[in-house]
Backbone as ProteinMPNN parsed JSONL, in Angstrom:
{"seq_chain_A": "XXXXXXXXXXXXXXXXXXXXXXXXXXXXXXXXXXXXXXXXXXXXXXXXXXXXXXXXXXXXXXXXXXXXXXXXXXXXXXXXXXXXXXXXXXXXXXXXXXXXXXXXXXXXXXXXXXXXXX", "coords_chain_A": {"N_chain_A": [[0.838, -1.174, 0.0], [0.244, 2.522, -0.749], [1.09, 5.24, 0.768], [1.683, 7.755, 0.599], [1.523, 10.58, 2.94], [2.658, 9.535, 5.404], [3.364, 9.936, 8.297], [6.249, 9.158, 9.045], [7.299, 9.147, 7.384], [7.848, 7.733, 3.589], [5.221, 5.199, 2.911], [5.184, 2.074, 1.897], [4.432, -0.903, 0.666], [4.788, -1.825, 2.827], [7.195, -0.873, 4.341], [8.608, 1.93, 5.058], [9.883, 4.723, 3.831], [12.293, 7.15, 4.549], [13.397, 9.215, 3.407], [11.236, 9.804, 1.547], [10.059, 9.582, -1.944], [12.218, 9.424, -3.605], [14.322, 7.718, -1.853], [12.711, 5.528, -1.355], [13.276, 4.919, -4.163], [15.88, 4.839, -4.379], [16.372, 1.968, -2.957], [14.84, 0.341, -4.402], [16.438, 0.286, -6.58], [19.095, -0.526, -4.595], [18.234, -3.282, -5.064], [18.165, -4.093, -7.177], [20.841, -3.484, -8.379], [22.112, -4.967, -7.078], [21.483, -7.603, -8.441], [22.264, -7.549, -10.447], [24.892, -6.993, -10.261], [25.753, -9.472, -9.56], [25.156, -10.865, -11.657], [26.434, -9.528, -13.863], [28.828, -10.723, -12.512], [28.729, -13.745, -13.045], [28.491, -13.557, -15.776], [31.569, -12.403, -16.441], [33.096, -14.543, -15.168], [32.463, -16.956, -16.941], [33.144, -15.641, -19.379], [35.579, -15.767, -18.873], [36.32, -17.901, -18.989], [38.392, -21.144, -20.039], [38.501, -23.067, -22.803], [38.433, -26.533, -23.311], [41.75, -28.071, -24.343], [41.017, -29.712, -26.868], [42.086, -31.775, -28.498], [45.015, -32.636, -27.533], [43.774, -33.54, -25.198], [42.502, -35.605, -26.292], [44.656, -36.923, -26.891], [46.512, -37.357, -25.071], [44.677, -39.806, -23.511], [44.7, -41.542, -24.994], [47.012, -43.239, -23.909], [47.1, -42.651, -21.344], [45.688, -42.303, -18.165], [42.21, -41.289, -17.077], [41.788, -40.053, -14.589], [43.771, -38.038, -12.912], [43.43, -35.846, -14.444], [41.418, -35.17, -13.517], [40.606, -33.767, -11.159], [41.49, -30.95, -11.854], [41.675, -27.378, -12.89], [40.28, -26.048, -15.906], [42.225, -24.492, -17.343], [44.531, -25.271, -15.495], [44.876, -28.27, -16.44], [44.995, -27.669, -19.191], [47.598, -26.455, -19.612], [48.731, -28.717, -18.796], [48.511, -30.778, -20.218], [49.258, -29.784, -22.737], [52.289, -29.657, -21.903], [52.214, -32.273, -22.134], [51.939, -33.434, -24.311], [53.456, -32.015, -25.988], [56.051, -33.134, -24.902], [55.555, -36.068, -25.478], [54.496, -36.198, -28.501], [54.506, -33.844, -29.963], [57.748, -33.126, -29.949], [58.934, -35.6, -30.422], [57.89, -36.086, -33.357], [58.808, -33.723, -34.812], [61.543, -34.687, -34.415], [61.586, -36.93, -35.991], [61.184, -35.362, -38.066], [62.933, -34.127, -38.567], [65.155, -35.758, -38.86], [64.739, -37.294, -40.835], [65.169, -35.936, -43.367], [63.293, -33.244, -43.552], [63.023, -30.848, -42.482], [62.989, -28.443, -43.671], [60.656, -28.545, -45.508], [58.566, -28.786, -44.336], [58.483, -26.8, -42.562], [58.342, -24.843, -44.221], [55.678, -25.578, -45.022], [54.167, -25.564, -42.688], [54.65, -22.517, -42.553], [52.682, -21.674, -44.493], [49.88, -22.819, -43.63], [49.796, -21.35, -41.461], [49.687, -18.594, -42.717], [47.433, -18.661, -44.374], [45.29, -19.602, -41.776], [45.278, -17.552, -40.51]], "CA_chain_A": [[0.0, 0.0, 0.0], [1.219, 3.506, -0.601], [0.913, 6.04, 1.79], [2.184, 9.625, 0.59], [1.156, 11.34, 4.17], [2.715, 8.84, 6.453], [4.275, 10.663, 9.118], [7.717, 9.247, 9.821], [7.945, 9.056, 5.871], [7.017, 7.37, 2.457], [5.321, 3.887, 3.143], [5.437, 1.78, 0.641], [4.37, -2.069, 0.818], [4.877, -2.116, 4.46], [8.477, -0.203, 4.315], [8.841, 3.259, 5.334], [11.361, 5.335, 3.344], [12.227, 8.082, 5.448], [13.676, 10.028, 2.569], [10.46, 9.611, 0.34], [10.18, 8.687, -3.371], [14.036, 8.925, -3.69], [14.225, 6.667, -0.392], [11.83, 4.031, -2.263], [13.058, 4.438, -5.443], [16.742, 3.568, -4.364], [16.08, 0.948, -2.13], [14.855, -0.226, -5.399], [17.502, 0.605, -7.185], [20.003, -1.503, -4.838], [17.996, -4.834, -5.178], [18.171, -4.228, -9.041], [21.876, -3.047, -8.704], [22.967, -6.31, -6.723], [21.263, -8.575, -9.617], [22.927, -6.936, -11.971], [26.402, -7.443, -10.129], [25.541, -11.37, -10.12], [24.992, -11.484, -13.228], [28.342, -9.213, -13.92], [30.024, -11.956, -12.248], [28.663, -14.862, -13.802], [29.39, -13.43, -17.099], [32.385, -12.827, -15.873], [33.494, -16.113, -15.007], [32.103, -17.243, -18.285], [34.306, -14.754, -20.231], [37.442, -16.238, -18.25], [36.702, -19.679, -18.679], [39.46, -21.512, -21.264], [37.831, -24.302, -23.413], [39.435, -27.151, -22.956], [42.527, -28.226, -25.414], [40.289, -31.498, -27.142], [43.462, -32.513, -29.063], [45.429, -32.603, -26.426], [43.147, -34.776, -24.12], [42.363, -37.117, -27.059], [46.406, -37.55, -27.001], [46.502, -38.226, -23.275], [43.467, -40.435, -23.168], [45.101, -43.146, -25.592], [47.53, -43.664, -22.548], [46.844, -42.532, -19.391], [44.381, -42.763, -16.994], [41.711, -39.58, -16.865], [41.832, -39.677, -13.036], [45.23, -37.477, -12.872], [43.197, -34.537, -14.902], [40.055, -35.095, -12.477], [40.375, -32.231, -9.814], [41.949, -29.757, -12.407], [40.618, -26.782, -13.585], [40.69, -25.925, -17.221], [43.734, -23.969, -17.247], [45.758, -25.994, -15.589], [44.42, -28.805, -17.241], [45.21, -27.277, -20.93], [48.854, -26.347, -19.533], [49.245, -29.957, -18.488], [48.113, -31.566, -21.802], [49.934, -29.39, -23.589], [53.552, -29.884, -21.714], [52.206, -33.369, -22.379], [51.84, -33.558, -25.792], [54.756, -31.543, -26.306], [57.126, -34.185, -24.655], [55.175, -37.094, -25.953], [53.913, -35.915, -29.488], [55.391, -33.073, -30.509], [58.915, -33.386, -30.342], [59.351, -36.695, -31.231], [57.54, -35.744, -34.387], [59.873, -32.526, -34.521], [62.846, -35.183, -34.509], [61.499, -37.569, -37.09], [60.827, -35.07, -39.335], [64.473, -33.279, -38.894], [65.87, -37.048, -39.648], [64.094, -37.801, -43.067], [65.528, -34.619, -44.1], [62.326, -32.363, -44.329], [62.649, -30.277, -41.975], [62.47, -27.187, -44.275], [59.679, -28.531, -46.365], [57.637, -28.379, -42.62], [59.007, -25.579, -42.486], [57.316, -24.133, -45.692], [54.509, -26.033, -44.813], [53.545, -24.486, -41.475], [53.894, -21.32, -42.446], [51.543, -21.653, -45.462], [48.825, -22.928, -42.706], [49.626, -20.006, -40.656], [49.126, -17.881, -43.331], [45.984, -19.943, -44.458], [44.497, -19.478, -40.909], [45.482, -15.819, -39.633]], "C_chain_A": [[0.884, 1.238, 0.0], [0.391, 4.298, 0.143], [1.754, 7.977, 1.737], [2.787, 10.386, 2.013], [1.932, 10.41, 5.055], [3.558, 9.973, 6.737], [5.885, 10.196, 9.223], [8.463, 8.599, 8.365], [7.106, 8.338, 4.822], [6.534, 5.944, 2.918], [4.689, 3.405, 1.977], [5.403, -0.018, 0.648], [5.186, -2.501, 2.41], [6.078, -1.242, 4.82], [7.971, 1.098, 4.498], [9.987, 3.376, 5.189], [11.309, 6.668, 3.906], [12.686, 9.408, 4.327], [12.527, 10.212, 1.157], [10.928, 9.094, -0.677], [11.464, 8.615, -3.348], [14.429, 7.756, -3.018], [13.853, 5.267, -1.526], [12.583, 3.68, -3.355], [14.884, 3.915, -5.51], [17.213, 2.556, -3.956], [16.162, 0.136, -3.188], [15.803, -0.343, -6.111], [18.684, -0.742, -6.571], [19.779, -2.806, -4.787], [18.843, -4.812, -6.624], [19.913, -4.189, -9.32], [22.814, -4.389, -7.972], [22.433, -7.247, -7.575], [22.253, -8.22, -10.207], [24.693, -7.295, -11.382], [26.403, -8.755, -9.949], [25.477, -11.49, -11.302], [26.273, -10.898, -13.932], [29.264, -10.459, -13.59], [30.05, -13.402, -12.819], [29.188, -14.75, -15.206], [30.741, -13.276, -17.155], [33.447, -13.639, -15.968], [33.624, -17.124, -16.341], [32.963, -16.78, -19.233], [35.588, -15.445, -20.066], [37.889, -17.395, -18.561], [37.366, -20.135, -19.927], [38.378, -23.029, -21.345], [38.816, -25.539, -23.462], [40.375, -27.43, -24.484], [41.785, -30.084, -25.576], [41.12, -32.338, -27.863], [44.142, -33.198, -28.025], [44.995, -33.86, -25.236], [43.075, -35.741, -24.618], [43.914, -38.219, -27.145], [46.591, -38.366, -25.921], [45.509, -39.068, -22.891], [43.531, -41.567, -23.988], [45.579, -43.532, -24.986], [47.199, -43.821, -21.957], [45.794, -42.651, -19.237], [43.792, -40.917, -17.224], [41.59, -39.24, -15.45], [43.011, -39.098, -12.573], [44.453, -35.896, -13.184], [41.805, -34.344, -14.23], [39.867, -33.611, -11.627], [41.197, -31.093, -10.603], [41.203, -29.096, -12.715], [40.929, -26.417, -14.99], [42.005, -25.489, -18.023], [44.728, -24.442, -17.111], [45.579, -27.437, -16.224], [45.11, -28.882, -18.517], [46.615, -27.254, -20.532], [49.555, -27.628, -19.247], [49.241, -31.222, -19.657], [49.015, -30.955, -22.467], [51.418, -29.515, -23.434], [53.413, -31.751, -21.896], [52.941, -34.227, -23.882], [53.011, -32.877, -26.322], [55.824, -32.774, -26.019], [56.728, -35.733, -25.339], [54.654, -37.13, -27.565], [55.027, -35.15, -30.643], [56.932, -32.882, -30.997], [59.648, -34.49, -30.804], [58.818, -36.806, -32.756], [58.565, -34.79, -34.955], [61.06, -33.567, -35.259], [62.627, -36.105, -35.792], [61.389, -36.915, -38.517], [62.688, -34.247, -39.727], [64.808, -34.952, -39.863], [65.484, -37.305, -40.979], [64.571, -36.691, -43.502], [64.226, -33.662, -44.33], [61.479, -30.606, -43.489], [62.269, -28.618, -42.54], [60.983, -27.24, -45.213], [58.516, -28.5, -45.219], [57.612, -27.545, -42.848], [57.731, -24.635, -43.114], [55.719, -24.14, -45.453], [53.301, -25.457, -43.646], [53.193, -23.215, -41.402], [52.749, -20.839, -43.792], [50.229, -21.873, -44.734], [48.483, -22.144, -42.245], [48.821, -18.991, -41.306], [47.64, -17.889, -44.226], [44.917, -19.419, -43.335], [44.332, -18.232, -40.694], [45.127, -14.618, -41.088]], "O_chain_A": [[1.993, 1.238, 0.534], [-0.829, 4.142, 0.209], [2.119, 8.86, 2.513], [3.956, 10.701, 2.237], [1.532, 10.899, 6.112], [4.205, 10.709, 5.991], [6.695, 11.075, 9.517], [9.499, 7.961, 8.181], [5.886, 8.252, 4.964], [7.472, 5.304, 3.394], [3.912, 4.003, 1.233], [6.538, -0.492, 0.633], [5.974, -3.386, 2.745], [5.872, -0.754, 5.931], [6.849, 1.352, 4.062], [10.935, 2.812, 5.736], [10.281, 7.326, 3.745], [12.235, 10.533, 4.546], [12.854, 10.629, 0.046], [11.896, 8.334, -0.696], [11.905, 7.519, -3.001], [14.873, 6.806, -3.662], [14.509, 4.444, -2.164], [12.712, 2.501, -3.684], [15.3, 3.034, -6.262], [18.283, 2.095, -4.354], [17.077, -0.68, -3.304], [16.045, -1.533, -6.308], [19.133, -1.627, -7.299], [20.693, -3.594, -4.544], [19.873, -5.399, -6.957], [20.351, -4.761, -10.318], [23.962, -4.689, -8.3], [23.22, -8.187, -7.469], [23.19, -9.001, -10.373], [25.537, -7.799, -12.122], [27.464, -9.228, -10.357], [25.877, -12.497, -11.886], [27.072, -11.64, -14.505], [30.156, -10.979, -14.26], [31.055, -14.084, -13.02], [30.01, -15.49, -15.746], [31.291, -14.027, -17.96], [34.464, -13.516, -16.65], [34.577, -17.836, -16.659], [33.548, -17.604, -19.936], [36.449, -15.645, -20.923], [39.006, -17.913, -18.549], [36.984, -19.58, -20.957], [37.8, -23.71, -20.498], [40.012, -25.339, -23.674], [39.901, -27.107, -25.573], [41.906, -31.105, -24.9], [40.924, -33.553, -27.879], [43.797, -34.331, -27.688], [45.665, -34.723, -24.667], [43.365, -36.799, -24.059], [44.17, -39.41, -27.323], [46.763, -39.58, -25.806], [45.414, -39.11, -21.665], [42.717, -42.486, -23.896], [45.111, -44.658, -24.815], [46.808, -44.929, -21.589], [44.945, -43.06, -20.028], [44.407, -39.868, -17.411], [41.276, -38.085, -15.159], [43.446, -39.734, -11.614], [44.695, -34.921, -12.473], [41.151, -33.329, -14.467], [39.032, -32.707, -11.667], [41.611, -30.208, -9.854], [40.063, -29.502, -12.94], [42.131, -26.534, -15.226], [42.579, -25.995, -18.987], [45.699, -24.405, -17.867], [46.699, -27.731, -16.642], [45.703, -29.882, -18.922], [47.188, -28.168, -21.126], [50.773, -27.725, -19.397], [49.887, -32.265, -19.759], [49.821, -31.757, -22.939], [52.066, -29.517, -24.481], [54.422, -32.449, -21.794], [53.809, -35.025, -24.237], [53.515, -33.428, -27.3], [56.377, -33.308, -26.981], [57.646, -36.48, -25.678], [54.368, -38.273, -27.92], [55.809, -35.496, -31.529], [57.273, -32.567, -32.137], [60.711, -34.447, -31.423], [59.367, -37.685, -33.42], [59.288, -35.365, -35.769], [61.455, -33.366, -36.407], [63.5, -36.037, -36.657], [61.445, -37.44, -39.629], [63.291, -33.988, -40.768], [64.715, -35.173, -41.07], [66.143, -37.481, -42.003], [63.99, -36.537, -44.576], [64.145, -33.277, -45.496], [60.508, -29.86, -43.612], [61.507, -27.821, -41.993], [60.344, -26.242, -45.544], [57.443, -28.033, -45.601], [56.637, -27.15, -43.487], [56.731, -24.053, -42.694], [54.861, -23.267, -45.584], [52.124, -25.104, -43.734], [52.264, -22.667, -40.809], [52.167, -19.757, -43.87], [49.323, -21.143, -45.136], [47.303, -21.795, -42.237], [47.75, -18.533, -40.907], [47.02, -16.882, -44.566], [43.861, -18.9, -43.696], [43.191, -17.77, -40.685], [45.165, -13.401, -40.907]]}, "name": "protein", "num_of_chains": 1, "seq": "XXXXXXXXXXXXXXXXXXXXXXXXXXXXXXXXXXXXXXXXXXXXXXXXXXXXXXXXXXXXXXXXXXXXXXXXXXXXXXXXXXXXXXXXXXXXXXXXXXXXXXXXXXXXXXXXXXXXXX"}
């Protein structure tokens, strides 16, 4: 119920704002203004979050066990796959391809992708 006249201020669904409509209206204001910083933060969070590296896991998941990358969070996760796959993938690829001789035709090759993608 509103109440204009109340004496010891605006009342307003049972509330009395002692500063009138202003009173009421930012009362209102900081429900609306703490949603709005939940929802800031969820997005947020959302914004921050790293997708996982799906290469990467598919590499480590012909081996190992997935109970090692259980209690990680994405981040470290991706940084742990990836020093994975680096020591297990990558550079032994790296070395086979120096040995056959081709390492410049990689070479060539990579950065035609690059330039391909970017």
């Amino acid at each position: 119920m509103f109440d204009p006249g109340g004496r010891s201020g605006l009342r307003f669904n049972g509330k009395v704002f002692k500063d009138g409509i202003i009173g009421a209206w930012n009362a209102g204001c900081k429900d609306q203004r703490s949603e709005l910083e939940n929802i800031q933060a969820v997005l947020k969070d959302a914004a921050a979050w790293e997708a996982p590296d799906f290469f990467a896991l598919a590499f480590y998941l012909i081996s190992e066990e997935k109970d090692t990358l259980a209690d990680m969070e994405n981040g470290q996760r991706n940084q742990f796959l990836l020093d994975y796959l680096k020591e297990n993938f990558t550079n032994r690829y790296a070395d086979s391809i120096e040995a056959a001789g081709l390492k410049e035709d990689m070479d060539v090759f990579i950065r035609m992708i690059h330039a391909i993608h970017n």
